[in-house]
VOKEKOL-833850 format. One record per residue (C-alpha): residue number from 1; x, y, z. Coordinates in steps of 0.05 Angstrom, whole numbers, plus 32768, in hexadecimal, padded with zeros to 4 digits. Layout:
! residues N
REC:num:X:Y:Z
REC:NUM:X:Y:Z
...
***
This chain:
! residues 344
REC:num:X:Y:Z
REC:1:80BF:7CB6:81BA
REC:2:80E6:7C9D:81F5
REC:3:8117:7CD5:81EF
REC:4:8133:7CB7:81B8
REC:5:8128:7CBB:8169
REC:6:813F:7C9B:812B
REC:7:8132:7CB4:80E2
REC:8:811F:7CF7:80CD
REC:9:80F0:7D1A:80FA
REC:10:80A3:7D22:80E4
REC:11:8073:7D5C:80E5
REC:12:8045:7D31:8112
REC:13:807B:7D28:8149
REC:14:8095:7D73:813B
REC:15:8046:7D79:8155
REC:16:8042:7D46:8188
REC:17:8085:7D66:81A9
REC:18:8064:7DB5:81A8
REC:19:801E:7D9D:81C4
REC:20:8005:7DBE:8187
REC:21:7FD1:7D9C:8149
REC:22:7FFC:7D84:8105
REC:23:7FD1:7DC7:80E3
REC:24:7FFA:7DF5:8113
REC:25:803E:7DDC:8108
REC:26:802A:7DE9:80C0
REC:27:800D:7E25:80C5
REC:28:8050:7E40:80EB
REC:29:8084:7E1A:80B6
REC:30:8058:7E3C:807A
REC:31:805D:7E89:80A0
REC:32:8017:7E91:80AD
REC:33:8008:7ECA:80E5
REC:34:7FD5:7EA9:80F8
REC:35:7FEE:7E7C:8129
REC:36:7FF5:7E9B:8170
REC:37:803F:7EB0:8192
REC:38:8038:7E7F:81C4
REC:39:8022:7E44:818B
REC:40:805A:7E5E:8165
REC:41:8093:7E5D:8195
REC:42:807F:7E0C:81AD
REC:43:808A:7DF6:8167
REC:44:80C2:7E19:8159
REC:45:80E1:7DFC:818D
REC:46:80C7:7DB4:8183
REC:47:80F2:7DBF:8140
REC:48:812B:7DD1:815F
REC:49:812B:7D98:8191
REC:50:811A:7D68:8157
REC:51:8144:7D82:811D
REC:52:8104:7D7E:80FB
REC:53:810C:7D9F:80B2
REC:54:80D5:7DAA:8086
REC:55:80E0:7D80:8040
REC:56:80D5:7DBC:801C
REC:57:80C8:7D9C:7FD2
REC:58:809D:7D67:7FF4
REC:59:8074:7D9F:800F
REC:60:807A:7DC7:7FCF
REC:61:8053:7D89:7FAA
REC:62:8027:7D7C:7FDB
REC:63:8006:7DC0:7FE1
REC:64:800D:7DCF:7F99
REC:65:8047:7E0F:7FB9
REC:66:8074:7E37:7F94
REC:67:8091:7E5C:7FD8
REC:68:808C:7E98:7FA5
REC:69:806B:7EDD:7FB1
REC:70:8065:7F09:7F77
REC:71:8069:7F53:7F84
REC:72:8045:7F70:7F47
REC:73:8048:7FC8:7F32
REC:74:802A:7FE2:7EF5
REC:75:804F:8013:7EF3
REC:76:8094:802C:7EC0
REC:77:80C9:8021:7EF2
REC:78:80D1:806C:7EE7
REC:79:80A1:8073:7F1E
REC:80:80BD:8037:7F45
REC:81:8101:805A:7F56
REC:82:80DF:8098:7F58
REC:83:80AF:8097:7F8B
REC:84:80C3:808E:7FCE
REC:85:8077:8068:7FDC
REC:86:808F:802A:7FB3
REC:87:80D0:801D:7FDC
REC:88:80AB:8025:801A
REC:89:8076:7FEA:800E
REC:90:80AA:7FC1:7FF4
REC:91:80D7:7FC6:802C
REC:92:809A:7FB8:805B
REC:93:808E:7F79:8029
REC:94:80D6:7F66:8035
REC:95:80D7:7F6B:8078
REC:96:8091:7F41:8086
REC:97:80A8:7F09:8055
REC:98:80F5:7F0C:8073
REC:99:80E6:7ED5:80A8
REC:100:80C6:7EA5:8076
REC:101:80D1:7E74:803C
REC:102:80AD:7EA2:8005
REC:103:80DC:7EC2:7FD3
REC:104:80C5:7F06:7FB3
REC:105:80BE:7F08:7F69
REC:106:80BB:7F5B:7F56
REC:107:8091:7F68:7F1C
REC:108:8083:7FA2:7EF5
REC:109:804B:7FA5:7EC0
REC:110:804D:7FDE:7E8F
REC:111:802F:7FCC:7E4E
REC:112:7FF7:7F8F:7E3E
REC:113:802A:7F65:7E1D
REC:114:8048:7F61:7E5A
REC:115:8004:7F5B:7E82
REC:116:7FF0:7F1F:7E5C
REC:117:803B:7EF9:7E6B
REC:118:802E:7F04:7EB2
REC:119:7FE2:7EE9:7EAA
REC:120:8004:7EAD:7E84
REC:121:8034:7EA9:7EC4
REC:122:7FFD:7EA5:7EFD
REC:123:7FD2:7E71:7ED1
REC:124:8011:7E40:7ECF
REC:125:8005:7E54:7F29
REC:126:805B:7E69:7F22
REC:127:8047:7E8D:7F66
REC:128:8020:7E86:7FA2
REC:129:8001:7EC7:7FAA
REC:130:8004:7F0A:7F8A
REC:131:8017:7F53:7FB1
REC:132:7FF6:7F83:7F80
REC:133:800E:7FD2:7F8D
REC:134:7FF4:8013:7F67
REC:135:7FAB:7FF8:7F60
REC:136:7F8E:8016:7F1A
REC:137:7F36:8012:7F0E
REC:138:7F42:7FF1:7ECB
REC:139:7F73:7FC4:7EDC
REC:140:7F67:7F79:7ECA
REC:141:7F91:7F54:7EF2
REC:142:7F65:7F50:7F3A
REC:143:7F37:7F33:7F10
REC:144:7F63:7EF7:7EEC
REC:145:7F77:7EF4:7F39
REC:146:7F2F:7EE1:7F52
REC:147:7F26:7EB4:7F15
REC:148:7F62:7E89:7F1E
REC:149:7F56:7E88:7F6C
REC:150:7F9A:7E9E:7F79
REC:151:7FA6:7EBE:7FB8
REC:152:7FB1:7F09:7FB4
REC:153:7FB6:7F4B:7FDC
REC:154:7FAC:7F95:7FBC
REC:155:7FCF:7FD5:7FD5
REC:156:7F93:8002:7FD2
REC:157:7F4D:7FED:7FAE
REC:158:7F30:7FFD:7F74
REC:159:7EE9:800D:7F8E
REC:160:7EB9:800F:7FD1
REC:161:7EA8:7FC8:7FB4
REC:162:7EE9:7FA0:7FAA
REC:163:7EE7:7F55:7FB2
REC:164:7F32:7F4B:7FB3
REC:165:7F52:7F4D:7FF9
REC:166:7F7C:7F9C:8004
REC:167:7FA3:7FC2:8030
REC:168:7F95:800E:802F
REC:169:7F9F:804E:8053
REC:170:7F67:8076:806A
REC:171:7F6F:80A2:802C
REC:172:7F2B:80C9:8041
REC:173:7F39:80DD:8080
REC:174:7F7C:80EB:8075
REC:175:7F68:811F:8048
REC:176:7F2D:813E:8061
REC:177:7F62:814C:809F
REC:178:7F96:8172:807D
REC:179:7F61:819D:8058
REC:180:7F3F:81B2:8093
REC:181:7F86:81BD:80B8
REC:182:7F88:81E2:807F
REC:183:7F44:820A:8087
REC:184:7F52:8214:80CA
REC:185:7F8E:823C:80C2
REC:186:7F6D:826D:80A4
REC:187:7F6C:825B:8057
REC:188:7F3B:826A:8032
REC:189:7F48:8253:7FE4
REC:190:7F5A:8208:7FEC
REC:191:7F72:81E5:7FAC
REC:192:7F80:819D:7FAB
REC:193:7FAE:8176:7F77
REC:194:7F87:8132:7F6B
REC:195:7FAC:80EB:7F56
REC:196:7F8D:80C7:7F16
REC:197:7F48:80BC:7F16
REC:198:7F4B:8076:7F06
REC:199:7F6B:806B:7F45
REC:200:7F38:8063:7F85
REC:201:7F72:8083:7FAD
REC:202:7F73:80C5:7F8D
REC:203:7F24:80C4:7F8A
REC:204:7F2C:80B1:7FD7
REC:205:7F52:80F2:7FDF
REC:206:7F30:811B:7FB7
REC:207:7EF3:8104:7FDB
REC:208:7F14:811B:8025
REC:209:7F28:815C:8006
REC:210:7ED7:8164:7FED
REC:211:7EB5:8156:8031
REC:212:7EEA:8184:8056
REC:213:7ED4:81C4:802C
REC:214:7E91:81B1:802D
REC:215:7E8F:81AC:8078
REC:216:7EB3:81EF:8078
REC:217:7E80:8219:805B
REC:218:7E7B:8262:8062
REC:219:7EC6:8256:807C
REC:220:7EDE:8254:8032
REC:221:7ED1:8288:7FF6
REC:222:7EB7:8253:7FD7
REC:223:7E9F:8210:7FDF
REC:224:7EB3:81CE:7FBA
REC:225:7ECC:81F3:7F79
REC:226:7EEC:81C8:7F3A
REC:227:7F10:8203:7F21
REC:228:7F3A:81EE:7F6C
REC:229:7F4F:81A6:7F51
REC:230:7F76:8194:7F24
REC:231:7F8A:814F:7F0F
REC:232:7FDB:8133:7F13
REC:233:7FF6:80EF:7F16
REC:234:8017:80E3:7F56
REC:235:8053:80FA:7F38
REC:236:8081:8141:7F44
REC:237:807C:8150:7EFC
REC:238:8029:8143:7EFF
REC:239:802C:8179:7F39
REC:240:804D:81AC:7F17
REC:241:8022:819E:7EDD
REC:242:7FDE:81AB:7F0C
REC:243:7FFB:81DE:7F35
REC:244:8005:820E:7EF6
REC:245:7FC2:81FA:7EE8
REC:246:7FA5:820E:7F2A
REC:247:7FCF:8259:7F23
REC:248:7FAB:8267:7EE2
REC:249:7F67:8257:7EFA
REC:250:7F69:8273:7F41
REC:251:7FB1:82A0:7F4B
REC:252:7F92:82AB:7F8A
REC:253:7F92:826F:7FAC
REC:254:7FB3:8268:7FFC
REC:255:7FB5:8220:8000
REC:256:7FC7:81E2:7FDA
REC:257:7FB7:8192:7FF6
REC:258:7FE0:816D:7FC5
REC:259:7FD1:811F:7FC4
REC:260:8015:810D:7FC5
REC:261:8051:8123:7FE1
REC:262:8077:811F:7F98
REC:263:803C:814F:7F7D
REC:264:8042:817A:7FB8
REC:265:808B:8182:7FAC
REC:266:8075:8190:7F5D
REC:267:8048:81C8:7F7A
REC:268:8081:81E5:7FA5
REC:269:80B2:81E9:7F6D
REC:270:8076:8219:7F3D
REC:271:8060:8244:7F7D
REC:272:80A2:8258:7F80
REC:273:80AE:8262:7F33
REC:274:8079:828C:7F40
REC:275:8093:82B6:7F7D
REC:276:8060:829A:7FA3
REC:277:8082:8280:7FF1
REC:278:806F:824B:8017
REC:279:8043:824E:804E
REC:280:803E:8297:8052
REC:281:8016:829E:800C
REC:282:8004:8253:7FFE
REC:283:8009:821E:802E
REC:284:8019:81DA:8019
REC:285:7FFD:8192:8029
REC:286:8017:8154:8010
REC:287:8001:8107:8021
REC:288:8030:80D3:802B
REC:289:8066:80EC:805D
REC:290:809A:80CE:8033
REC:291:80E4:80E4:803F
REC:292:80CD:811D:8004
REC:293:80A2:8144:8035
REC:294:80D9:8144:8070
REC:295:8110:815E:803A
REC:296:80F0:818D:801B
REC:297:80F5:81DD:802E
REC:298:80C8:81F2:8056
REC:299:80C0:81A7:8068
REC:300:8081:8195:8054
REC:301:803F:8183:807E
REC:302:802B:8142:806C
REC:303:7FF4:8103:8076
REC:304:801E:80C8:8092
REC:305:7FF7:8083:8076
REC:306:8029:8050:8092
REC:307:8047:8037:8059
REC:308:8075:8009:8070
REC:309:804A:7FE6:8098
REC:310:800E:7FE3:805B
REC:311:8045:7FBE:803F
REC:312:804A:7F8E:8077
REC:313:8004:7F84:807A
REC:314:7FF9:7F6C:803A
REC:315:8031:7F38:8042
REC:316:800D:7F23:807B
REC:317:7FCC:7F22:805F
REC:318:7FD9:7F01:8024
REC:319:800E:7EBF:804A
REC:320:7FC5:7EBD:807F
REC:321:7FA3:7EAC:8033
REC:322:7FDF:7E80:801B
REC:323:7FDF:7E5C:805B
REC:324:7F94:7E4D:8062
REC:325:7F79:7E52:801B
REC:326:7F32:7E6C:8039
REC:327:7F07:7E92:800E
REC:328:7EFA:7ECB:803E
REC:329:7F1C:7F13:8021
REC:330:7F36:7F44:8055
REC:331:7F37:7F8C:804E
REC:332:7F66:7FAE:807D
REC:333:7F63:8002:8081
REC:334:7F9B:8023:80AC
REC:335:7F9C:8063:80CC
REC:336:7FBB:809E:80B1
REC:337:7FCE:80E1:80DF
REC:338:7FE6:812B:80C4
REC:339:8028:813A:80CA
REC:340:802C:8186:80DE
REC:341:806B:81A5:80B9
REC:342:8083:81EC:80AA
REC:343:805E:81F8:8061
REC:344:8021:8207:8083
***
């Protein structure tokens, strides 16, 4: 270019300058992750060196973009504002999409009127992907997802089988850990407080909770018994509910894995209704390690799933699918750990 230039600067010479292939310069203007540090720092400064900005309703046309994300919950926002889970994947969202073009649209879904407007949204393609948190069996929408081909990422699954690419937490392991921490301090009538049943999360964790008393054995009074679950809701007032439940049934339970920290702090507020004290006659698990579990009294031992980052993750995930529009769904499990508090 002889050091000089005239005009307005071109994708093709933003490439020519960084070394780099036209896809890459794309692929780094459009946010995709998958375009390597090194890659990604030579274009960025071939821009800066050029002046080079992207025509942004030109590129918008061309790709048939929106440069809109919709973040959708079908949930009341009751349980938005409630539950400590929901601001935490958001503000991992956030903080993924913060360094690109995509603007966040928040959606909450609580009634099939409202289902079918959004339906009648992603057919007119007002978005360029979907984030879809609190992951139901029944619900519709990863399926009008597939059928329009629009690029989406669950929080969670809804079965071993899911086609739709998700982020989850190893809900499993997570819980088959804090029931035999559990076990292993000496407890010998484990109840567990379950999520809904249409949710493969709470089956996940019921699951975990299942193989750990099974694999205790003659280290229990009993094995797996149902008259030691009882169903809630993920939400403090579903704890209380199943941990009155679990008193009538079995007042002589020593142990409680709750599969949520909001239920576990339900179940804390009834055992001591009850006269009942935490750890010393029934200790206390929760999942989660939201702020909940490290306010409450005793502070309560928890399963960390990294929520935050889940929420980062799926951003990710789903600008990799925006970006290259391949047909190939990922399915990304993180790790979870126990959190050893005082309420056990």
């Amino acid at each position: 270019m002889n050091g000089r230039h005239s005009g307005r600067p071109t994708l093709e010479e933003v490439a020519l300058r960084a070394g780099v292939g036209r896809g890459t310069v794309s692929r780094v203007i459009n946010g995709s992750p998958r375009v390597s540090d090194r890659a990604k720092a030579a274009v960025e400064a071939a821009i800066a060196e050029l002046g080079y900005v992207p025509n942004r309703a030109a590129r918008a046309l061309a790709g048939n973009r929106t440069d809109a994300i919709a973040l959708v919950i079908p949930e009341p926002e009751t349980r938005l504002f409630a539950e400590p889970y929901f601001s935490d994947i958001i503000r991992g969202i956030g903080a993924e999409l913060a360094d690109t073009d995509m603007q966040l649209l928040l959606t909450l879904i609580r009634t099939p009127k409202e289902r079918a407007r959004f339906a009648q949204y992603l057919a007119a393609h007002r978005v360029d992907g979907v984030l879809l948190v609190s992951v139901h069996e029944d619900d519709p929408l990863p399926d009008l997802l597939e059928q329009l081909e629009m690029p989406a990422v669950l929080n969670g699954r809804r079965s071993d089988l899911e086609s739709v690419s998700y982020v989850d937490a190893d809900n499993v392991g997570g819980a088959r850990a804090a029931v035999a921490h559990l076990i292993a301090r000496g407890r010998r009538q484990v109840a567990t407080i379950t999520g809904p049943p249409d949710m493969y999360v709470a089956r996940s964790r019921l699951d975990g909770y299942r193989q750990a008393v099974e694999a205790a054995g003659s280290g229990l009074e009993t094995g797996f018994d149902t008259a030691l679950v009882a169903r809630g809701d993920f939400t403090e007032e579903g704890g209380r509910r199943a941990m009155r439940e679990l008193l009538v049934r079995r007042p002589g339970i020593d142990a409680v894995f709750a599969a949520s920290d909001l239920m576990a702090a339900g179940a804390r507020a009834v055992l001591r209704e009850t006269g009942r004290r935490v750890p010393d006659d029934v200790a206390l698990i929760g999942f989660e390690d939201s702020a909940i579990a490290r306010h409450m009294d005793p502070a309560l031992t928890s399963v960390r799933q990294p929520t935050e980052e889940m929420g980062r993750t799926m951003a990710r995930v789903l600008l990799e699918e925006i970006a290259e529009r391949e047909s190939v769904r990922r399915h990304v499990v993180l790790a979870t750990e126990l959190v050893q508090r005082d309420s056990v």
